[in-house]
Every structure is written in structure tokens, then in C-alpha cells.
C-alpha positions in Angstrom: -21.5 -11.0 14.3 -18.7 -9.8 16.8 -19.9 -7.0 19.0 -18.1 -3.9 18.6 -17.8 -1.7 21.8 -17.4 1.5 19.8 -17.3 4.1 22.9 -14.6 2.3 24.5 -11.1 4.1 25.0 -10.0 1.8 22.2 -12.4 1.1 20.5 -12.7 -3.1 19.9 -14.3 -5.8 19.2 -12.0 -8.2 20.7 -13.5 -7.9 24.2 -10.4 -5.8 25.2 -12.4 -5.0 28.7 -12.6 -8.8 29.9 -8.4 -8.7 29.8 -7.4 -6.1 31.9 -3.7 -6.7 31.3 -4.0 -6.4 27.8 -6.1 -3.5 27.9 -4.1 -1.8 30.4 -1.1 -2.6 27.9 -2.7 -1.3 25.0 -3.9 1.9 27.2 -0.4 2.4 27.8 1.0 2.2 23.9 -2.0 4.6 23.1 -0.3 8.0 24.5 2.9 7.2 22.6 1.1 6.4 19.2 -0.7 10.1 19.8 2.2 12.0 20.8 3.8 10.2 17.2 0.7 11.5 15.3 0.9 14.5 16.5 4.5 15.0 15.6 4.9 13.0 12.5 1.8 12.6 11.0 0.2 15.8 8.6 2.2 18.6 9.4 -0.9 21.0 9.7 -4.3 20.9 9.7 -4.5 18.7 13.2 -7.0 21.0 14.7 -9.3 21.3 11.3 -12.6 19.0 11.2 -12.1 16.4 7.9 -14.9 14.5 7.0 -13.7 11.1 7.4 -15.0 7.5 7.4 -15.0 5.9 10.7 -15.5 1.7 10.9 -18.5 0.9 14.1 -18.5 -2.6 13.2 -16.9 -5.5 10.8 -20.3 -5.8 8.1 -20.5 -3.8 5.1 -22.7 -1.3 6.8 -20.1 -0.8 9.4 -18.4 1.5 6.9 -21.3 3.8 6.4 -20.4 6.2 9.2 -18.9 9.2 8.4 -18.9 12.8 9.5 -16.5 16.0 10.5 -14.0 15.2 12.8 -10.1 16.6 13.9 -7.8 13.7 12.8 -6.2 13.8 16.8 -9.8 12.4 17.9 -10.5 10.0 15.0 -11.8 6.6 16.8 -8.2 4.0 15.9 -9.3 0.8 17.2 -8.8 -2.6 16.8 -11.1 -4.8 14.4 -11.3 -8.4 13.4 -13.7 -9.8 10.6 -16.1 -12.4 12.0 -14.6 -16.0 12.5 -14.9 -18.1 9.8 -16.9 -21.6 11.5 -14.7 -24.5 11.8 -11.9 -23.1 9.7 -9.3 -24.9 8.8 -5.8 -24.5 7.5 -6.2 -23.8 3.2 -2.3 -25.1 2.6 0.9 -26.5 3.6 2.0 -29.2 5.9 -0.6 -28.7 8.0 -3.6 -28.7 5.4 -6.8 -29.3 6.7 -5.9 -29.1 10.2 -7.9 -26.8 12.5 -6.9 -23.1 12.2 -4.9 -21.7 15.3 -6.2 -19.6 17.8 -2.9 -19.1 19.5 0.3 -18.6 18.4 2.2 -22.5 17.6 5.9 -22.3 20.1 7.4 -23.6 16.8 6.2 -20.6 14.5 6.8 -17.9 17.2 9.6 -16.1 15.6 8.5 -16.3 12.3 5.3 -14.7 12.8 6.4 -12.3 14.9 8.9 -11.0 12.0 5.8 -11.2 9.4 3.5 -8.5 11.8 6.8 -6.4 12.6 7.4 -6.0 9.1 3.8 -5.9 8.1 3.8 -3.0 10.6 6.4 -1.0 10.5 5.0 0.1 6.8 1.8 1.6 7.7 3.1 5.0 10.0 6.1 4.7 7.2 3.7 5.9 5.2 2.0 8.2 7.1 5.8 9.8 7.5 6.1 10.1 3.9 3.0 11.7 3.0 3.3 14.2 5.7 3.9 17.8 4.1 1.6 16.4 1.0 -1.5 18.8 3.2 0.4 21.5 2.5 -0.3 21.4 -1.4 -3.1 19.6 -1.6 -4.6 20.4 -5.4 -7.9 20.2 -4.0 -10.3 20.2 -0.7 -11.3 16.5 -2.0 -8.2 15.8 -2.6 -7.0 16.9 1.0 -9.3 14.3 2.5 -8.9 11.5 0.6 -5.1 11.9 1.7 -6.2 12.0 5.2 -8.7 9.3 5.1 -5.4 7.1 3.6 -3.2 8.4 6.6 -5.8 7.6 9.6 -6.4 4.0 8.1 -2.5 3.9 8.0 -2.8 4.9 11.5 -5.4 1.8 12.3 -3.7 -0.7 10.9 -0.7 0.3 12.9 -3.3 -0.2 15.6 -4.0 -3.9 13.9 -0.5 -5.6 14.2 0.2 -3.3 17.7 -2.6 -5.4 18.9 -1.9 -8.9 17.7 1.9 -8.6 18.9 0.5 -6.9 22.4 -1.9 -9.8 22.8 0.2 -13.4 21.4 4.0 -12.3 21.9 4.2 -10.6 25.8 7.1 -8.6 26.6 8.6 -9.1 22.9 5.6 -8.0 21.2 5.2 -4.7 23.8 8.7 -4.0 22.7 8.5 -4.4 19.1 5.2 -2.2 19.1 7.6 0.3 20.9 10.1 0.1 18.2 7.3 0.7 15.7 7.2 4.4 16.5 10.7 4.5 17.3 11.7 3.9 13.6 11.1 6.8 11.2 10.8 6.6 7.4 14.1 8.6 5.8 15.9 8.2 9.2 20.0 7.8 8.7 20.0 6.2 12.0 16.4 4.4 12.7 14.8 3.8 9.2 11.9 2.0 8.3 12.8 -1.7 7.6 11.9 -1.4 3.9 13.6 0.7 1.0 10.6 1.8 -0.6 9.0 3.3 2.8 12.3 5.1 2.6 11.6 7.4 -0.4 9.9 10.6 0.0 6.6 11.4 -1.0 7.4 15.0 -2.6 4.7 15.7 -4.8 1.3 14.5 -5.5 1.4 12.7 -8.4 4.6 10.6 -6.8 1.4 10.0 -4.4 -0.9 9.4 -6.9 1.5 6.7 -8.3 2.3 5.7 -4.6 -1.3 4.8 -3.5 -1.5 2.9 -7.1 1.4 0.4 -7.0 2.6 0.6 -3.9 -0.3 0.1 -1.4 -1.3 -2.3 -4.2 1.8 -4.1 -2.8 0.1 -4.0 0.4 -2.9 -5.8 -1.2 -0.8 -8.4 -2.3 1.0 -9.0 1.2 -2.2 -8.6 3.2 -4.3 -10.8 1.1 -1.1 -13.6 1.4 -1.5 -13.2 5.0 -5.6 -13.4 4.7 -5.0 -17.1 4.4 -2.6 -17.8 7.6 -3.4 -20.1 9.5 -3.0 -17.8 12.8 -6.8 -17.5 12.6 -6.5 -13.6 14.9 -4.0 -12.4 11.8 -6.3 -14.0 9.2 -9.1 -11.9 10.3 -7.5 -8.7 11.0 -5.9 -8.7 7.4 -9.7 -9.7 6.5 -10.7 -6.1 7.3 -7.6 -4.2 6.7 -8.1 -5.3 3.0 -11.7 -3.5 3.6 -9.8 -0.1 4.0 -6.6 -0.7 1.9 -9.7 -1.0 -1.7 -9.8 2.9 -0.5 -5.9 4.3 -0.8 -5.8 2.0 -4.1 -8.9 4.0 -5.1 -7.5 7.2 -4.8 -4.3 6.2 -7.0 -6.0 4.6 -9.8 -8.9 7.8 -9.8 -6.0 10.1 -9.2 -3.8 9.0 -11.9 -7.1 8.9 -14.3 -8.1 12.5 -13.5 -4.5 13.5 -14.4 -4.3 11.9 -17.5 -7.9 13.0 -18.5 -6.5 16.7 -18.1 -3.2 16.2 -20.0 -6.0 14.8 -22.5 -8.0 18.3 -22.6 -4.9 20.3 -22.9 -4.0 18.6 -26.0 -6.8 18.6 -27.6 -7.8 22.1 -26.9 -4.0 23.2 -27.8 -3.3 20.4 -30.5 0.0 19.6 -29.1 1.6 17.3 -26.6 4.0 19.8 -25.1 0.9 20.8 -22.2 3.6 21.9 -20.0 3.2 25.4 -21.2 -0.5 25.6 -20.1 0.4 24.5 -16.9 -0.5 20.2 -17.5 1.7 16.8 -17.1 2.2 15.4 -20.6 2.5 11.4 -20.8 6.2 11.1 -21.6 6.8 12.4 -17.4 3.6 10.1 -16.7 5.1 7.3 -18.2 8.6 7.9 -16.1 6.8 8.5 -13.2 5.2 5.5 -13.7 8.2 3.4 -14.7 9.8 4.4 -11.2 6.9 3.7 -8.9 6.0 0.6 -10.4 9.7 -0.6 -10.4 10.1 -0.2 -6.7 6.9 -1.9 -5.8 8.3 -4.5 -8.0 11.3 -5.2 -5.1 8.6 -5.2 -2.1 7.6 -8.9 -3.2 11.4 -10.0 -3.2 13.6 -12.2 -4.9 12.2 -14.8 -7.5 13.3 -18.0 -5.2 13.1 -17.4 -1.4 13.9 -20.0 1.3 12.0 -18.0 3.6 8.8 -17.8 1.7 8.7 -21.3 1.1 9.4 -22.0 5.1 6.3 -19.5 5.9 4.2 -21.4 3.1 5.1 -25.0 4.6 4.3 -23.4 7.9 1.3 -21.9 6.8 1.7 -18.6 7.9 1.3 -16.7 4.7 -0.6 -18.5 1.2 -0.8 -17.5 -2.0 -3.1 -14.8 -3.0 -6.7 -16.4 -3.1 -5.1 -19.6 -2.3 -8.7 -21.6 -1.8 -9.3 -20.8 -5.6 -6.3 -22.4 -6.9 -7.2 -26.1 -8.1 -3.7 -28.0 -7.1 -3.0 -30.1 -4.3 -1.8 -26.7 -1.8 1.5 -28.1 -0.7 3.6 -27.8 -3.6 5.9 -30.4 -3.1 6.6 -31.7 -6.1 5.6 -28.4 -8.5 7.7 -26.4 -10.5 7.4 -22.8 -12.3 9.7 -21.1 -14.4 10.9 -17.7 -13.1 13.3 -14.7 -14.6 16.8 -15.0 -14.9 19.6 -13.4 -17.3 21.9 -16.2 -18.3 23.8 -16.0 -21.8 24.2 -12.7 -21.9 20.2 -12.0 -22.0 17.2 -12.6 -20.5 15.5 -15.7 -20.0 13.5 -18.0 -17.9 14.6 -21.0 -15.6 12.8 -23.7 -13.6 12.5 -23.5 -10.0 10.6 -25.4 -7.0 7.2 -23.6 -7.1 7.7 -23.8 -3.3 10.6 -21.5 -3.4 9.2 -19.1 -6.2 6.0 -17.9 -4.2 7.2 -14.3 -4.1 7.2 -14.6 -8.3 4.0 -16.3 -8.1 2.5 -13.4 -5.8 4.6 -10.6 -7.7 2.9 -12.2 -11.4 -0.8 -11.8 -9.4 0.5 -8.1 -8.6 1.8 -7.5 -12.4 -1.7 -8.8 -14.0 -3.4 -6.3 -11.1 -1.6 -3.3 -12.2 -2.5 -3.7 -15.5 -6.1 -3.1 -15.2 -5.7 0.2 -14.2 -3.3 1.2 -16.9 -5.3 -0.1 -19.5 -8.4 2.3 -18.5 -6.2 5.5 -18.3 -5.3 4.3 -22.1 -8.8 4.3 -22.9 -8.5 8.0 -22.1 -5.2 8.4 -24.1 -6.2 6.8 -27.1 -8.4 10.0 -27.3 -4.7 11.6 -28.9 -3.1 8.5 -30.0 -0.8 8.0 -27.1 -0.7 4.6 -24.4 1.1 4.1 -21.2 3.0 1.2 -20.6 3.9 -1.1 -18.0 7.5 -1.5 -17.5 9.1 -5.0 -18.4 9.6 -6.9 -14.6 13.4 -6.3 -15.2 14.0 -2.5 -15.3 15.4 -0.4 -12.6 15.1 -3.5 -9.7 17.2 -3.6 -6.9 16.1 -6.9 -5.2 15.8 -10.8 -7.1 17.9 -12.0 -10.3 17.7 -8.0 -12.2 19.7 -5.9 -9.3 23.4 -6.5 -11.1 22.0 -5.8 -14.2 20.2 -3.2 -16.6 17.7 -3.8 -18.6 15.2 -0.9 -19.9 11.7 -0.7 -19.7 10.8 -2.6 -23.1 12.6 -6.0 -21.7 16.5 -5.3 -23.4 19.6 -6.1 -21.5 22.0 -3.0 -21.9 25.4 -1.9 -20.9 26.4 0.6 -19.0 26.6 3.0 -21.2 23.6 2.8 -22.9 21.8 2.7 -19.6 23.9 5.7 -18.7 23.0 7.8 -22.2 19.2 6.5 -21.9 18.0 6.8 -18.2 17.1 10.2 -18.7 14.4 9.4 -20.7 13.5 6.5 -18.5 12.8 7.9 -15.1 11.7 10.7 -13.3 15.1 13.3 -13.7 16.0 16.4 -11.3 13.8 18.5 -14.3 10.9 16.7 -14.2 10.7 16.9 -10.2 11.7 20.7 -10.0 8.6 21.0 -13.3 6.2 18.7 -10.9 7.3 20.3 -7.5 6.5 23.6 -9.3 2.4 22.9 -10.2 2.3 21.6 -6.3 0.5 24.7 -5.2 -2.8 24.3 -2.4 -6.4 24.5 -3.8 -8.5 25.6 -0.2 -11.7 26.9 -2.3 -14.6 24.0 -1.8 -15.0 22.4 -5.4 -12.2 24.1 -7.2 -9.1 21.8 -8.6 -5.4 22.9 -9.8 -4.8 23.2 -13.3 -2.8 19.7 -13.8 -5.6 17.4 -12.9 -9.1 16.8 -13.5 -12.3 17.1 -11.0 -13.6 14.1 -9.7 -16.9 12.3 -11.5 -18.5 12.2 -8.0 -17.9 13.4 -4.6 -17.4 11.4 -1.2 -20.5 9.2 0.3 -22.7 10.9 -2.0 -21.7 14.5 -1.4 -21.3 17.0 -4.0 -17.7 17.7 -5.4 -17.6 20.8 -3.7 -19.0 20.0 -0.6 -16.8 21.4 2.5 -14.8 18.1 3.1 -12.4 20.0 5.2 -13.3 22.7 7.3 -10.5 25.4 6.8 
């Protein structure tokens, strides 16, 4: 196992102190990514001791560490799983090949584009979620937001350092730029729409942590199998902490639904706005937004670029080593969405080309899960949730000229016009939402439009003092 050197300025286990230049580099960046923090990350409670997870080393027991800390001090460093022995390259025209420990001449821009953008999501986040502490509808709920932002903050600290360490005065710069962007900004945004939107409320965070770092799954697992062996094993860990933020969606959406649940029982009606609850028709729009926009994160359906990275292999298929054909993909085709005809249909495509379909359909059958366990609650009153049909409200691939609603038809204008309402989230909704968003400090105590938690954190009781107020 890779020694850790936990007390170091930066903490590492990528002998940062036998490369001074590097170190001296990263020591550098370090003072900007704090004075960032400070002014963009949680907009209050920087001086407050949160009881936050903290990695000391790559194993599973690494993650065991926890205890009160202010989020300003939290140990960001720099963490690589354990080399694989002899690894070699899983797909693409370089299958079976020895995996790279430097950066190929060949591939250099490529990769470089597939940290930056990689990147520049993780403070985007961060950005977004920044007033959320300021309505938090409980103390656990307060620090499972800030555990999600400090990890955001580390794996800033993962592509910083790869681009630092393979790419020289390019890689210093576009680290530089990373902070220099700012999610919303007319001027400097974040490179990708849906880091973009605000994060207003807490269910839109709820939903955001669900589908949208799902999304981040997705992309990190893909980039899991590079052949870059340093990006393969930094993605290896980040997945480790990403399991958490999806954690808190799927739990937070679940506790929300199980309260809308209680109110209706307990008032026999599904009107629970009156008693202060969320009822499932503004879940379900909530939903069908959220899940939409994810939905444009993986791209279009047919992508030169992803079949150049795949051919490359810079980024596989999710769990590419399970997949039983021949990993190159030459000669395979897949069908993929289209709307031909007047309606909606399927047509062939190189399976080469369709990897962002192939990786979005993985995504789709993930989502899934979780929405079929918060209709186990629902079917408590008769009611489901549904996944929207891959079509509705996209702005990205084969859908983005068109409309088609959330149960797979092709409409017009108009009807999309007379219909949205009922669709997705609407000024009402947001101004209903915006007006249960109201901070729960008392240790143990929740807000009326969600359910407590079955357990606390790392074995602590619910009401444990997870943030010291």
C-alpha cells in the first residue's frame, strides 16, 4: 500500500516531498484555492467545528477518521488508489498494451481537456450550494452538505494535481483558471450548463446530489479505465467519496417522500401543502427537471470526440473489463434515439460513435434504482414517481429542436406551451419550496417537510452535535 504522509502541508501520497518543483508549485496554488474557499465556498459557518470525514490513507480503513473540525483547516490532499500490478490498457487501439505512466505527446491535448473539464465541476458545485448552510432543515443535514462540499474541494485538489504534475506551464495555468471561473458568472462561467443553475433550495439539492453527481459517477468511472494509469487511480478514489453525495440525494429524497407519506395518511389527502409537506405531483416536476439536465451532461447520442478518446484509450465504458466483446468496437453497431417521420424512433449508429448513449443508458438503469425504492414508500397511498422518457426537456443530442413530454410523445408547440406547467418546476412551486427553507440549529430536531434520518453519522446518534453552533 502507498504511504500516505498525512501531516504534510498537502497532505499526499504521491511522494510530493522528493519533487521539490512540484511541491513548491502545488504550495503555491494552495493560498489561492483557500482565499477561493473562503470567499466562495459556504457563506457562513467557516469558523464552526463540523464533524467531518477526513481520508489518512487509500484502504477502506482510511475512511474511518472522523472528528470536529473548521472546514478552513480540513486536511485537502492529494490521493491515488494503489497501482494495479502490471496493468494494462482494458480497450481500444492500444488493448493490452502496458498502461501509461506518463502522459503519450500524441494524447496531450486531449487529456488535458478531459481533467479541465472534469475539474472545473467540482468548486462549480461548491458555488452552487453556497447559501444552502443558511437553511439547512437540520444539524445532520448541515453536515452532510459540508462533507459533499470539502470532497468537492479535494477533488479539485485531484485534477489540480495531475495537470500541475504531467502538463507544466499549461497545466499551472489551467489549475489557475479553475478558480478563476465561477458557476452563474455572465463573464467567466463554469464550462458546463448544468454547473450553471443555482442550487436554491434543498430539495433542488436533494435532487442535485441524486442525478447529477450520479453524472459524476458515470464520468469518473469512464475515466477509472484510462489508460493514463495516475488519472485511472485518482478517479479510483474519487469514486470512494462521490458513493457519499449520491448517498445523501437518494436518503434525502427518501426522507422527503416518507413525510409527504405521513401527512397523507394522517390527513387523508394529497394536498399536504397545508400542513406544511411537499406532495408528489412538485416531487415528480422536481424530479423531471433535475433528471433532464443530467441527461445533457453525457452529450449527444453520436460523438466524434468520444469515439477519438475511446480509440485512444483515454476514457472506457463504465465497467469496461466486465463487458464480454472484443473492446475496440470496430465493427459494432447500436441503435440510438432519433425523431424522424414526425415521431420518435431509433436508428443504427457505429457503437464507436454512440459511447455517450451507451454510458448515458448505464446512467438511466442507475437512476432507476433509487426511484423505485422511494415508490416502495408511495405505494403506502397509491401514488409512484416516474422517470422521465430520455426525450423531455433536453438541450443537447437528437431531442434539443424538439418537444416531447415526459411519457415519450412528440408535441407541438402549443401543447408543450399549455402543458409545461404541469411538467416542471413553475415560479409557484419555487416561491411554495423557497418558503419551507427555514434553518433547523436544535441537535436532532428536523423541519416539517422531511423525515429524520434511520441512523446518524459513523454510528452517532441522530441528534448528536454534528455541528458545533
Amino acid at each position: 500500500m502507498t504511504i500516505v504522509d498525512i501531516d504534510a502541508k498537502i497532505p499526499n501520497n504521491v511522494g510530493l516531498a522528493e519533487d521539490r518543483r512540484l511541491q513548491r508549485a502545488l504550495e503555491s496554488w494552495q493560498p489561492k484555492f483557500i482565499e477561493w474557499w473562503k470567499d466562495l465556498g459556504p457563506v457562513a459557518f467557516q469558523d464552526n467545528e463540523v464533524y467531518l470525514r477526513t481520508a489518512i490513507s487509500v484502504g477502506q480503513e482510511g475512511w474511518a477518521n472522523f472528528g470536529h473540525v473548521k472546514m478552513p483547516d480540513y486536511r485537502w490532499g492529494i490521493f491515488l488508489a494503489d497501482p494495479e500490478p502490471d496493468r494494462r490498457i482494458a480497450f481500444g487501439d492500444h488493448l493490452g498494451a502496458p498502461a501509461w505512466q506518463d502522459v503519450p505527446g500524441e494524447y496531450r491535448s486531449e487529456l488535458r481537456r478531459l481533467l479541465v473539464v472534469q475539474g472545473d465541476t467540482e468548486p462549480a458545485s461548491v458555488e452552487q450550494q453556497r447559501s444552502l448552510c443558511l437553511t439547512a432543515p437540520s444539524i445532520y443535514d448541515l453536515r452532510n452538505l459540508f462533507q459533499v462540499n470539502v470532497e468537492e474541494g479535494r477533488h479539485l485538489w485531484a485534477m489540480v494535481y495531475l495537470l500541475h504534475r504531467y502538463f507544466g506551464r499549461d497545466g499551472r495555468d489551467e489549475a489557475d483558471e479553475m478558480l478563476e471561473r465561477h458557476s452563474g458568472d455572465s463573464d467567466k462561467p463554469r464550462i458546463l450548463g448544468a454547473f450553471n443553475e443555482p442550487t436554491p433550495d434543498w430539495l433542488s439539492f436533494f435532487f442535485f446530489t441524486y442525478f447529477t453527481d450520479r453524472d459524476g459517477k458515470y464520468q469518473l468511472a469512464s475515466l477509472r479505465e484510462s489508460a493514463f494509469d495516475p488519472l485511472s487511480r485518482t478517479c479510483d478514489f474519487m469514486l470512494k467519496e462521490e458513493a457519499h453525495h449520491m448517498f445523501v440525494g437518494a436518503t434525502g429524497i427518501g426522507r422527503v417522500v416518507q413525510r409527504t407519506v405521513d401527512l397523507m395518511q394522517v390527513h387523508d389527502t394529497a394536498d399536504v401543502a397545508p400542513f406544511g409537506g411537499i406532495d408528489v405531483a412538485m416531487l415528480q416536476r422536481y424530479l423531471n427537471f433535475h433528471c433532464s439536465v443530467s441527461l445533457d451532461l453525457f452529450g449527444a447520442e453520436t460523438s466524434t470526440n468520444a469515439a477519438n478518446y475511446y480509440a485512444a484509450g483515454l476514457k472506457g465504458r463504465f465497467q469496461e473489463e466486465r463487458r464480454t466483446d472484443d473492446h475496440r468496437l470496430h465493427d459494432a453497431v447500436r441503435e440510438v434515439p432519433t425523431v424522424a417521420g414526425g415521431g420518435l424512433t431509433t436508428r443504427s449508429a457505429p457503437a464507436l460513435a454512440a459511447l455517450n448513449e451507451t454510458l448515458r443508458d448505464d446512467y438511466i438503469a442507475d437512476c432507476q434504482k433509487g426511484i423505485d425504492r422511494w415508490n416502495r414508500t408511495l405505494a403506502e397511498v397509491g401514488l409512484e414517481l416516474r422517470r422521465p422518457h430520455v426525450g423531455f426537456n433536453r438541450a443537447v443530442g437528437a431531442f434539443r429542436d424538439h418537444h416531447v413530454s415526459p411519457d415519450g410523445r412528440l408535441v407541438d408547440d402549443a401543447t408543450w406551451q399549455a402543458s409545461v406547467d404541469g411538467w416542471l418546476p413553475t415560479a409557484d412551486d419555487r416561491t411554495y419550496v423557497e418558503s419551507l427553507m427555514h434553518a433547523v440549529t436544535a441537535p436532532g430536531k428536523m423541519a416539517g417537510w422531511l423525515a429524520g434520518p434511520s441512523t446518524g453519522v459513523h454510528a452517532k446518534p441522530v441528534d448528536y452535535e454534528y455541528v458545533r453552533i
